[in-house]
Backbone as a chain_set.jsonl record, in Angstrom:
{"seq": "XXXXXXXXXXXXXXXXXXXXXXXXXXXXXXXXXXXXXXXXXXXXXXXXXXXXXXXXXXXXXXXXXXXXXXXXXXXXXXXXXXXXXXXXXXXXXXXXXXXXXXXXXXXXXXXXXXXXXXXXXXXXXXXXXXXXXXXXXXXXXXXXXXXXXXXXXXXXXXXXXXXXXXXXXXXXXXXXXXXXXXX", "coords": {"N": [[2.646, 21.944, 20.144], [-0.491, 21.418, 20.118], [-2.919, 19.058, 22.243], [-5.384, 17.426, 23.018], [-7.19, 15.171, 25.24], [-10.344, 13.784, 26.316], [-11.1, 12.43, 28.269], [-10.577, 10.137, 31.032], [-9.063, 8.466, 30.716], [-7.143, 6.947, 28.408], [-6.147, 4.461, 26.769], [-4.572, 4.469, 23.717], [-3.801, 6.952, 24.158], [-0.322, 9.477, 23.54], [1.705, 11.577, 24.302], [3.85, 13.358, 22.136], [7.381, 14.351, 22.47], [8.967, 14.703, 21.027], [10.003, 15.611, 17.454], [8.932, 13.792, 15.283], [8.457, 14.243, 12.473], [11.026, 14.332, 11.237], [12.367, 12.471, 9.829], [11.323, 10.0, 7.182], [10.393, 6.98, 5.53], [9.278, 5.551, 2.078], [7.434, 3.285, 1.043], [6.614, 0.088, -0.635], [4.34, -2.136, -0.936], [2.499, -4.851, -1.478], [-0.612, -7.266, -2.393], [-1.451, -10.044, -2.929], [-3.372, -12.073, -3.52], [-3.951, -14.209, -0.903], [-1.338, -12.931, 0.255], [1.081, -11.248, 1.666], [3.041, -9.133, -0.175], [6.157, -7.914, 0.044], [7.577, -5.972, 2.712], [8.864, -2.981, 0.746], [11.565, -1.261, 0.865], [11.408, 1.846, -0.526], [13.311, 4.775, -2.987], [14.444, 7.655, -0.896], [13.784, 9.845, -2.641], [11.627, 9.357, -4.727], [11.557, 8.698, -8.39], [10.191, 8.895, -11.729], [11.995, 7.192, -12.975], [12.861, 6.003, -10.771], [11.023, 4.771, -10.067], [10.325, 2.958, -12.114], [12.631, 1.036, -12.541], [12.656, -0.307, -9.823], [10.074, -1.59, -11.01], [10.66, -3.278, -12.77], [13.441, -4.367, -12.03], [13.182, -4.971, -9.577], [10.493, -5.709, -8.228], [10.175, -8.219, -9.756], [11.943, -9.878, -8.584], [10.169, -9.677, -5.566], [8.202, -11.226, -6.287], [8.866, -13.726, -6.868], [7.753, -16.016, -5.117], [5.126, -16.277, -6.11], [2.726, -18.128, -7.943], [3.104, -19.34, -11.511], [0.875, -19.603, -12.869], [-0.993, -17.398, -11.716], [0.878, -15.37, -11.683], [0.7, -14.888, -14.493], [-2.0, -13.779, -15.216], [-2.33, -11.675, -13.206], [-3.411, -8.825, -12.304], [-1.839, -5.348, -12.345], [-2.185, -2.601, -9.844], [-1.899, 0.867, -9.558], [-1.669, 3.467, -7.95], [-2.609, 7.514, -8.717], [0.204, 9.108, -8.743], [2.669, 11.088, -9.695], [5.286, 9.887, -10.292], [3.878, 6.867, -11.327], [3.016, 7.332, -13.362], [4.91, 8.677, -15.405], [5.897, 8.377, -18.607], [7.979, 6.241, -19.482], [7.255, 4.181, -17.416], [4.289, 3.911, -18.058], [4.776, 2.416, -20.845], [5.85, 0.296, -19.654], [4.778, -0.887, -18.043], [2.944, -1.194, -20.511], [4.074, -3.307, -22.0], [4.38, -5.339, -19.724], [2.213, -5.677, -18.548], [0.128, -6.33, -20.297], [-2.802, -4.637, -20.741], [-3.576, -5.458, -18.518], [-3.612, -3.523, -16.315], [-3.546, -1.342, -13.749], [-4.341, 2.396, -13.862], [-3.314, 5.721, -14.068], [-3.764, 6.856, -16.956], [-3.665, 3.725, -18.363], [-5.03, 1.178, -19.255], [-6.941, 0.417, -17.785], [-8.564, 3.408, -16.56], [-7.195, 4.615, -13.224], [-9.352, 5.152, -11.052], [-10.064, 7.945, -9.553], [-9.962, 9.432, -6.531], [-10.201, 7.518, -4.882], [-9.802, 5.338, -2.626], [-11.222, 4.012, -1.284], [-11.428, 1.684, -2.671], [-9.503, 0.453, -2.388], [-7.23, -2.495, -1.316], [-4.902, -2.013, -0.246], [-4.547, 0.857, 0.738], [-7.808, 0.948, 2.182], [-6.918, -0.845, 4.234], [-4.358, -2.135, 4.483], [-2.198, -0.036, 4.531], [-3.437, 1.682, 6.79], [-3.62, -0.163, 8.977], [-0.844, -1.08, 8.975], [0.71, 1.116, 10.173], [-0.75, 1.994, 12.557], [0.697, -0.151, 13.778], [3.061, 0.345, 13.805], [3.422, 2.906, 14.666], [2.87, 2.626, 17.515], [4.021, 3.456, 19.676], [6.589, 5.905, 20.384], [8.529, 6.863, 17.337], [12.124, 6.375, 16.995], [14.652, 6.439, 15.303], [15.281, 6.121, 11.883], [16.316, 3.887, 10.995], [14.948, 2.416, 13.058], [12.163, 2.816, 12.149], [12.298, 1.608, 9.988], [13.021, -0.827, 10.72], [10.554, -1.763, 12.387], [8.888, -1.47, 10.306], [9.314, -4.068, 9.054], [8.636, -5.501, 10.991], [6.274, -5.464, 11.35], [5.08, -6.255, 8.599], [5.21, -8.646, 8.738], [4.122, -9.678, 11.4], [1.202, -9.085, 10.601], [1.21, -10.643, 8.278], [1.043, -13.283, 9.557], [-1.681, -13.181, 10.685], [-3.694, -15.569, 9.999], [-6.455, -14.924, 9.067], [-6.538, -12.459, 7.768], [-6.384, -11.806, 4.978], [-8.917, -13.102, 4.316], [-10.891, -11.43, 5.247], [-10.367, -8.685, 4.45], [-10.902, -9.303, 1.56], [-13.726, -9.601, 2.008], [-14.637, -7.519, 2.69], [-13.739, -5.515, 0.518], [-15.482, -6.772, -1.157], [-17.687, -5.574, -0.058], [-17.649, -3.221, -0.433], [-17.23, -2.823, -3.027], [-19.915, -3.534, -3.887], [-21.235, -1.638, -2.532], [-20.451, 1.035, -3.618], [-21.691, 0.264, -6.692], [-23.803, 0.58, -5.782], [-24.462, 3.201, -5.179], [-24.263, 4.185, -7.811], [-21.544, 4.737, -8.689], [-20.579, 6.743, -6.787], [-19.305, 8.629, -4.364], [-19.972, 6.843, -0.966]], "CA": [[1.604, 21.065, 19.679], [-1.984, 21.356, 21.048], [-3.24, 18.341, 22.521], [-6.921, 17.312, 23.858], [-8.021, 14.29, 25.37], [-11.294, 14.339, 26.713], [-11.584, 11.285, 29.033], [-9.568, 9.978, 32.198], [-7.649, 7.266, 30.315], [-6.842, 6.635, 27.134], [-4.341, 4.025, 26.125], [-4.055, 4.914, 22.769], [-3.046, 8.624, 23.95], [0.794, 10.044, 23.989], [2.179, 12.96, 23.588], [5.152, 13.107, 21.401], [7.88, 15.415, 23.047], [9.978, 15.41, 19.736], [9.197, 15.875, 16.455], [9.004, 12.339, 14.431], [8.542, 14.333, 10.975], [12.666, 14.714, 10.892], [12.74, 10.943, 9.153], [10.277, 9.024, 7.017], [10.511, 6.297, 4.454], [8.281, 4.805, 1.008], [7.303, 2.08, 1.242], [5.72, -0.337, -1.613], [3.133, -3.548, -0.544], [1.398, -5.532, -2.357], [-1.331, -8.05, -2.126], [-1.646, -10.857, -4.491], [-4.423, -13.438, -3.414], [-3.759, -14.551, 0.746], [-0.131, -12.997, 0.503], [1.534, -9.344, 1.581], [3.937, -9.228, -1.032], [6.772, -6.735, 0.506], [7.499, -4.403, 2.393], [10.287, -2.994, 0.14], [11.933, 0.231, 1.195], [12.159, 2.34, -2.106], [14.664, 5.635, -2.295], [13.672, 8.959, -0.447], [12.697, 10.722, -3.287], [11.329, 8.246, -6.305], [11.411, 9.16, -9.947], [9.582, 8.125, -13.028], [12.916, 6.223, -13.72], [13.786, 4.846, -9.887], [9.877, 3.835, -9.906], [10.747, 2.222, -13.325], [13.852, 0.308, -12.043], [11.73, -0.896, -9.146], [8.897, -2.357, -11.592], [11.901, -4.119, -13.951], [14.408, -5.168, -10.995], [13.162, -5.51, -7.613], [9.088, -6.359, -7.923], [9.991, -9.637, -10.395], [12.093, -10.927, -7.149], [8.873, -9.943, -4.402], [6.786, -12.184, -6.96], [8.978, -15.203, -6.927], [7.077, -17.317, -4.717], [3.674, -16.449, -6.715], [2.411, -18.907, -9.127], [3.257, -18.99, -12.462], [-0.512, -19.143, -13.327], [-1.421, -16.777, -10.887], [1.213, -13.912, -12.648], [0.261, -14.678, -15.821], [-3.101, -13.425, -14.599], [-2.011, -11.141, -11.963], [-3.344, -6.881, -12.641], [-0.859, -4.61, -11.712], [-2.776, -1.58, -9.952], [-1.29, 2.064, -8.427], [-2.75, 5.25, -7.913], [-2.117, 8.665, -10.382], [1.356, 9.459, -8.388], [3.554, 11.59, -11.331], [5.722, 8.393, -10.634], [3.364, 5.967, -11.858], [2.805, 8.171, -14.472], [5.845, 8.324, -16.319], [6.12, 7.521, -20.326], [8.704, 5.096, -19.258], [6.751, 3.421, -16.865], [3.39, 3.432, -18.531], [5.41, 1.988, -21.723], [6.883, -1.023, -19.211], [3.548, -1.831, -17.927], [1.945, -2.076, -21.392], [4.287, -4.505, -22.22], [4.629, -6.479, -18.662], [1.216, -6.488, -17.976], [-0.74, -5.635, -21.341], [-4.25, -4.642, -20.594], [-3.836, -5.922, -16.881], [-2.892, -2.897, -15.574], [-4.979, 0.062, -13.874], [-3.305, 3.334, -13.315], [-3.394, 7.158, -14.934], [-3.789, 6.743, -18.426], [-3.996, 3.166, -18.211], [-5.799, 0.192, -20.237], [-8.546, 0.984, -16.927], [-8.379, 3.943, -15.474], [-7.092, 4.918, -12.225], [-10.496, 5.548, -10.177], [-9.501, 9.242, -8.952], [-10.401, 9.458, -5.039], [-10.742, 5.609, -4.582], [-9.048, 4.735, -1.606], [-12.421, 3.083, -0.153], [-11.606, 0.267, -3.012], [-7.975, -0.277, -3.079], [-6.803, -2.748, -0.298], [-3.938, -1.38, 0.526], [-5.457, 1.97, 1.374], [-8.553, 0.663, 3.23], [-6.778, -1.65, 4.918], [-3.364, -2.391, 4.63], [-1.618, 1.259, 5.868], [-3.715, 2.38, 7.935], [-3.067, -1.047, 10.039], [0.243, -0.98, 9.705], [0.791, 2.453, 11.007], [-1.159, 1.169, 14.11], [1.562, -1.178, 14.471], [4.481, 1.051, 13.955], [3.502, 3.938, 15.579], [1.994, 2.374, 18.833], [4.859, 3.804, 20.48], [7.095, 6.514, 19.759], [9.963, 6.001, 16.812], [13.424, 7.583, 17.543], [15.273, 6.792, 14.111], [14.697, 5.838, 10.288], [16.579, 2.673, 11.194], [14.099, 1.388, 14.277], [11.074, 3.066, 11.701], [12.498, 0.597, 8.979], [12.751, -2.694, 11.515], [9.016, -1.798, 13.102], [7.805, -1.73, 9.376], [9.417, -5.089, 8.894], [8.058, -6.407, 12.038], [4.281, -5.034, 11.574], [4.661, -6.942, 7.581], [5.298, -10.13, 9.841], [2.832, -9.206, 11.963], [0.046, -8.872, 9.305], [1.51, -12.226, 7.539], [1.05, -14.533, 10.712], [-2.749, -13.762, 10.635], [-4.422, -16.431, 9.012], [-7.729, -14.879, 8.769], [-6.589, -11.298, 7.492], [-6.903, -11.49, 3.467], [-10.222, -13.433, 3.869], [-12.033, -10.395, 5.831], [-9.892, -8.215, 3.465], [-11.879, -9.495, 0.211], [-15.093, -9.678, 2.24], [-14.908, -5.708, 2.465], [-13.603, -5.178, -0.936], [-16.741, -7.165, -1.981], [-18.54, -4.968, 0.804], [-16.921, -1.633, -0.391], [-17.528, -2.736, -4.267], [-21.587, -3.561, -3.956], [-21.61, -0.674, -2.393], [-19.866, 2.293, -4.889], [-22.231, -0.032, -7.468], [-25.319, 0.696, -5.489], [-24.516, 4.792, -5.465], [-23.637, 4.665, -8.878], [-19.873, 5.089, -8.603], [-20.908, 8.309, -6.197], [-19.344, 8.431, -2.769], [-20.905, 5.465, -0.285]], "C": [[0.444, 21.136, 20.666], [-2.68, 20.013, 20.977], [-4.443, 18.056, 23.377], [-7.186, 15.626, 24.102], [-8.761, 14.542, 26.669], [-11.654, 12.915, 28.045], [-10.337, 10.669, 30.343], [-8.278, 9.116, 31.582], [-8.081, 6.519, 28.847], [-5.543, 5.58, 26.697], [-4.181, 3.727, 24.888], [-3.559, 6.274, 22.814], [-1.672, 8.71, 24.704], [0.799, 11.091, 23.71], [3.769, 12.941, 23.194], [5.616, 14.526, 21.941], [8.861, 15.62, 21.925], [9.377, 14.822, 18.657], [9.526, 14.065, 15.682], [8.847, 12.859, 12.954], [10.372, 14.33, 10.433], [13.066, 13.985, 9.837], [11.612, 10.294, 8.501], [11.571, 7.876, 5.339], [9.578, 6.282, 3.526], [8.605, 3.962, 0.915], [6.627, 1.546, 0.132], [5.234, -1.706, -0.687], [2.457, -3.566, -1.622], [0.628, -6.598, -1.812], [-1.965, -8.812, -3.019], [-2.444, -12.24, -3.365], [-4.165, -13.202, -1.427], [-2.253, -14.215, 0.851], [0.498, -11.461, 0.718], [2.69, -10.058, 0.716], [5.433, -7.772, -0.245], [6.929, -6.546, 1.553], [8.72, -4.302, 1.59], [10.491, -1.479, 0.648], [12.504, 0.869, -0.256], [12.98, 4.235, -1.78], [13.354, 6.836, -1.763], [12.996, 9.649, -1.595], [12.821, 10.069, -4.977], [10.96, 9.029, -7.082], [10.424, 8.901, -10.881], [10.8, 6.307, -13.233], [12.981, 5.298, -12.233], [12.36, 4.074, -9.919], [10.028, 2.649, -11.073], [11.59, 0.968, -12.801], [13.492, -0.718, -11.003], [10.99, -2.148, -9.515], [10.135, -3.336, -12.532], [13.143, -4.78, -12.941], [14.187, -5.57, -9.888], [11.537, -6.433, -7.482], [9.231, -7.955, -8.903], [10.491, -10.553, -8.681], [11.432, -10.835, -6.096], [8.252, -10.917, -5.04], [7.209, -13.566, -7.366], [8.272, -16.479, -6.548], [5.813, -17.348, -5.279], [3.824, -17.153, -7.625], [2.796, -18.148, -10.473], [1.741, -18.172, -13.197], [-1.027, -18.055, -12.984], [-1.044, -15.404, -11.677], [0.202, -13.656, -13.587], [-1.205, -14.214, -15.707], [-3.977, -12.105, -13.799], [-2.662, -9.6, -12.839], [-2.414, -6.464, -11.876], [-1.783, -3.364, -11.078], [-1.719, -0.414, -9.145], [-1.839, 3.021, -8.839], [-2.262, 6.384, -9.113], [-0.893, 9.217, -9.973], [2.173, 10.022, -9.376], [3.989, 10.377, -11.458], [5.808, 7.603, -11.443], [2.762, 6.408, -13.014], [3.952, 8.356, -15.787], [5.629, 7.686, -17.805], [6.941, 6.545, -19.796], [7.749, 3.77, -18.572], [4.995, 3.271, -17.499], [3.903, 2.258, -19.266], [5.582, 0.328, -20.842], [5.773, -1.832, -18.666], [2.754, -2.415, -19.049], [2.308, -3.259, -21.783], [4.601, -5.828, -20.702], [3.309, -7.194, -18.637], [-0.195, -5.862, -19.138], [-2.54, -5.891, -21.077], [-4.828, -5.412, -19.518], [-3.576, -4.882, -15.646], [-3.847, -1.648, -15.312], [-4.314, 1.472, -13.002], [-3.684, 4.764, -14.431], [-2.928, 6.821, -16.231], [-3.483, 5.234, -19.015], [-4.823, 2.333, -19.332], [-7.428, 0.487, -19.222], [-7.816, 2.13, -16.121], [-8.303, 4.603, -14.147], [-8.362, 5.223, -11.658], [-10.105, 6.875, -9.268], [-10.541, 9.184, -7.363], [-10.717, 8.734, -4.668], [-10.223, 4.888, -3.495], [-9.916, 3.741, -0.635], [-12.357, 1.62, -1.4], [-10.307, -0.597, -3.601], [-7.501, -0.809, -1.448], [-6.162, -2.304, 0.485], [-3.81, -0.212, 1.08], [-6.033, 1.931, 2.47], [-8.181, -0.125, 4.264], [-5.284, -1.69, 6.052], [-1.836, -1.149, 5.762], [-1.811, 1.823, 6.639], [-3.688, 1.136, 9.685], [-1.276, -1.275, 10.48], [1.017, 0.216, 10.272], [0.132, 2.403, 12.631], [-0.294, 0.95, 14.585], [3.123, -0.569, 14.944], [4.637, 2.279, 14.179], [2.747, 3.133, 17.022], [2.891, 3.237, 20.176], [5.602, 5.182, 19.888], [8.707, 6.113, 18.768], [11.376, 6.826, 16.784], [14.425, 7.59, 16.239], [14.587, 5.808, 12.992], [15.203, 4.071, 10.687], [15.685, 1.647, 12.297], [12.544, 1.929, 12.965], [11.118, 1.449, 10.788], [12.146, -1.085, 9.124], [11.049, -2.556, 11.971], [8.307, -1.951, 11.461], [7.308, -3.211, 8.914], [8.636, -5.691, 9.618], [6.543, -6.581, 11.836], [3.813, -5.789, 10.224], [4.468, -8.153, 8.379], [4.252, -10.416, 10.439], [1.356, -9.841, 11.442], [0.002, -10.408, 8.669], [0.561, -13.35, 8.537], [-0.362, -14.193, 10.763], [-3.636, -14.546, 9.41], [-5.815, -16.091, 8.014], [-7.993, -12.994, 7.689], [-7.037, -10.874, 5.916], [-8.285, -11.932, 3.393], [-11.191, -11.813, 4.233], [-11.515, -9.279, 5.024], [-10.956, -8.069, 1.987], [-12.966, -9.368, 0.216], [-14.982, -8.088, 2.172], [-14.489, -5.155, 1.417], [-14.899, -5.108, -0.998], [-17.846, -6.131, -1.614], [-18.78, -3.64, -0.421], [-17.452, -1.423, -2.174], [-19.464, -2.336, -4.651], [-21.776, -1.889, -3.656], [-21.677, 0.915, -3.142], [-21.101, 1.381, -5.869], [-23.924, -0.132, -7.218], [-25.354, 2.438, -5.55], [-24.152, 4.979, -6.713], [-21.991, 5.281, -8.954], [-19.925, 6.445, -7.417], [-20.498, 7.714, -4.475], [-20.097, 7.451, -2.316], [-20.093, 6.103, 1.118]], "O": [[0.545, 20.913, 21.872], [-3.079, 19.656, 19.868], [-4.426, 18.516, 24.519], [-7.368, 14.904, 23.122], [-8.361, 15.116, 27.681], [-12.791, 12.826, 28.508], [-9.165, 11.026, 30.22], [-7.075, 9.101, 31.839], [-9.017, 5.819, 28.46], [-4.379, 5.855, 26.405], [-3.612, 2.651, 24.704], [-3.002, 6.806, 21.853], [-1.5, 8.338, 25.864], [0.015, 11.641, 22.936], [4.683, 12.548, 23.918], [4.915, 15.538, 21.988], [9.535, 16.65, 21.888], [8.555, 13.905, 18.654], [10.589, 13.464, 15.845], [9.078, 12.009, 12.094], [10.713, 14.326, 9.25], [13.855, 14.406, 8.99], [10.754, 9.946, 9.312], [12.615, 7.984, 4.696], [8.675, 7.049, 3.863], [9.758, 3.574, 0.729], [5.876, 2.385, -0.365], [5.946, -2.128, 0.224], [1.994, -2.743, -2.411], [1.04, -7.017, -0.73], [-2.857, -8.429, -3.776], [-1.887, -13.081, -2.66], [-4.231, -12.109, -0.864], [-1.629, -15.059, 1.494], [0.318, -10.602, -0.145], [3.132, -11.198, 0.864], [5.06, -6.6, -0.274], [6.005, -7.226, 2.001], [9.56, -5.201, 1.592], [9.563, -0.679, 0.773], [13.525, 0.596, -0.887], [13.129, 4.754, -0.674], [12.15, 6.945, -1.991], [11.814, 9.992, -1.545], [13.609, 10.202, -5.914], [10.2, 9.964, -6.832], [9.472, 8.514, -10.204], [10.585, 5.115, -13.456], [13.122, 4.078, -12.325], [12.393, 2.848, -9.815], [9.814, 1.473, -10.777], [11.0, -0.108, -12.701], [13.89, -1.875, -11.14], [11.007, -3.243, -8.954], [9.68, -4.468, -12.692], [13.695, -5.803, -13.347], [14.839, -6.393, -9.244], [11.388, -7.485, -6.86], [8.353, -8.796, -8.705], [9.88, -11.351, -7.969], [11.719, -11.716, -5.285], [7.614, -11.647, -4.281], [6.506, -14.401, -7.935], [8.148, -17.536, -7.167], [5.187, -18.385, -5.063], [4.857, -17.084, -8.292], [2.841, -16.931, -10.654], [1.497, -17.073, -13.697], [-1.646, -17.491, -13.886], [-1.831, -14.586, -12.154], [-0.696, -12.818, -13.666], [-1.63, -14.565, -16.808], [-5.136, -11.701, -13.706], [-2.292, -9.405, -13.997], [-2.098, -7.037, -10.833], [-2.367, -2.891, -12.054], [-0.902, -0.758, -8.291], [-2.382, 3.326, -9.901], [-1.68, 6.106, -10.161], [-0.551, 10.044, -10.819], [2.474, 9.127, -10.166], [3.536, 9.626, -12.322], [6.764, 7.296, -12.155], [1.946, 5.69, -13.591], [3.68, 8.144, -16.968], [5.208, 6.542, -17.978], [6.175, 5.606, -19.584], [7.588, 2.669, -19.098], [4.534, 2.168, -17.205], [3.718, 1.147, -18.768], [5.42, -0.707, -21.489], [5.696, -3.059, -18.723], [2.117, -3.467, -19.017], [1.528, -4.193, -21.968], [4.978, -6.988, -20.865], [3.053, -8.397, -18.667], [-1.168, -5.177, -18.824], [-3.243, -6.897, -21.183], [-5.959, -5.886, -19.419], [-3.396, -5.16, -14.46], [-4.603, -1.082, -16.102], [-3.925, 1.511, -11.834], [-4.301, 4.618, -15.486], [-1.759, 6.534, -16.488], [-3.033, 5.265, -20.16], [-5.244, 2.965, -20.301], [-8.563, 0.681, -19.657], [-6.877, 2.01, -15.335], [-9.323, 5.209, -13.818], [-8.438, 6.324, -12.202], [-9.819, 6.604, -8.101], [-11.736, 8.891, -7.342], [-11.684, 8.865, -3.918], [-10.268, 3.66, -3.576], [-9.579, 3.024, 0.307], [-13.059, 0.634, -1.18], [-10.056, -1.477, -4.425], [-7.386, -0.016, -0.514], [-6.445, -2.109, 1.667], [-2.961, -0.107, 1.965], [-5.6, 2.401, 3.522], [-8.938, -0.217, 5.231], [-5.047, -1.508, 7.246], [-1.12, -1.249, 6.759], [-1.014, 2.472, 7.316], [-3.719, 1.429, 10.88], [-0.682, -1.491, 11.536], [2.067, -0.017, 10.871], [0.692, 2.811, 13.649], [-0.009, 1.46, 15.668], [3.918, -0.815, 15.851], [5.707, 2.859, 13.998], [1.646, 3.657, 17.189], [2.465, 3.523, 21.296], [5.134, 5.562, 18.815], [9.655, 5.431, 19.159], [11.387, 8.02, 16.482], [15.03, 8.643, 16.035], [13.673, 4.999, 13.149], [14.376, 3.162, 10.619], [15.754, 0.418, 12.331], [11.709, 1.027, 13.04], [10.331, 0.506, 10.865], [11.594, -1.977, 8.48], [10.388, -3.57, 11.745], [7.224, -2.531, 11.388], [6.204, -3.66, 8.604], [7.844, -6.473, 9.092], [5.826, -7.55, 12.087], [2.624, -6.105, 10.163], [3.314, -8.529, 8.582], [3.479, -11.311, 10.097], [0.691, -10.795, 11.846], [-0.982, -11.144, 8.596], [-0.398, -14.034, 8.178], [-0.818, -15.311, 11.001], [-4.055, -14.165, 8.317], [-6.183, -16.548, 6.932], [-9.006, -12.518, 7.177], [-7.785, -9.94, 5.627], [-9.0, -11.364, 2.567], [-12.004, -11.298, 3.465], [-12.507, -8.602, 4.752], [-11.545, -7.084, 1.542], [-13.614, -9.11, -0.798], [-15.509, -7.63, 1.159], [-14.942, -4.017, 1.292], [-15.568, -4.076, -0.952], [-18.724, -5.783, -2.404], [-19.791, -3.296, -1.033], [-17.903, -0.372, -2.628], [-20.033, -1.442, -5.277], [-22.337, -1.091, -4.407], [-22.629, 1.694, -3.197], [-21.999, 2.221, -5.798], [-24.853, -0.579, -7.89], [-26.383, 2.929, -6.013], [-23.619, 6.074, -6.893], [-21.66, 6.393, -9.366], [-18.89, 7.11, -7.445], [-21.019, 6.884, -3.73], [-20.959, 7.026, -3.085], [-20.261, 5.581, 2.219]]}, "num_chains": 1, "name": "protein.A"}
């Protein structure tokens, strides 16, 4: 591995002496109003059907503590992933979340190269990767607890979804001042 830093001291710089690609997880988050919804650890290598199984068994019990009103309300969004693509899983969104839902082929769709207006993009992973790489991680099982810890983390600030929405709002004006065109 070729490594450069250009300055006497850096304390964000290591150098990793073993490889950390050996192990990863997927992860799902969500963000419904002032709340991380998640983390959930989903399997190594997700389907149409385990993403399915997911959206029909595991995301009703992350969304227990949300309002009733709030669901009934709630958009579902995810990127064009084959995944989230699926006939099955289109099919389960039209009827969960009919014409609340924004995704590849979709009631709205998916915004292709949009990551400057989806929270959890601009915000959400690239902070918690901060948190759970700050150090180096030695197995899937300490990756798994540091993800937990860094949702926790994230939770306990009070002020994090407000400045969150303020750069949505930022991030939105802005794509609607270039005409949907890069910003």
């Amino acid at each position: 591995m070729d490594t450069h830093v250009w300055c006497d001291e850096n304390p964000h710089a290591y150098r990793n002496f073993r490889d950390q690609r050996n192990f990863s997880v997927n992860v799902w988050c969500g963000i419904v109003g002032d709340v991380l919804i998640g983390p959930h650890i989903l399997p190594d290598r997700l389907t149409g059907n385990g993403y399915l199984n997911f959206l029909q068994h595991v995301l009703p019990n992350l969304l227990e503590e949300v309002p009733l009103g709030i669901l009934r309300q709630m958009w579902y969004l995810h990127d064009g992933a084959p995944q989230h693509f699926a006939r099955q899983v289109r099919d389960f969104l039209n009827v969960e979340y009919p014409n609340r839902w924004i995704g590849r082929n979709g009631p709205i769709h998916w915004p292709a190269r949009s990551p400057d207006l989806t929270p959890c993009d601009f915000y959400l992973w690239g902070h918690m990767k901060q948190l759970v790489y700050s150090e180096p991680v030695n197995s899937i099982e300490e990756l798994t607890a540091r993800i937990r810890v860094a949702a926790e983390t994230i939770r306990e600030d009070p002020t994090v979804f407000g400045r969150v929405r303020a750069s949505l709002e930022r991030r939105a004006r802005d794509c609607i001042d270039n005409n949907g065109l890069q910003f």
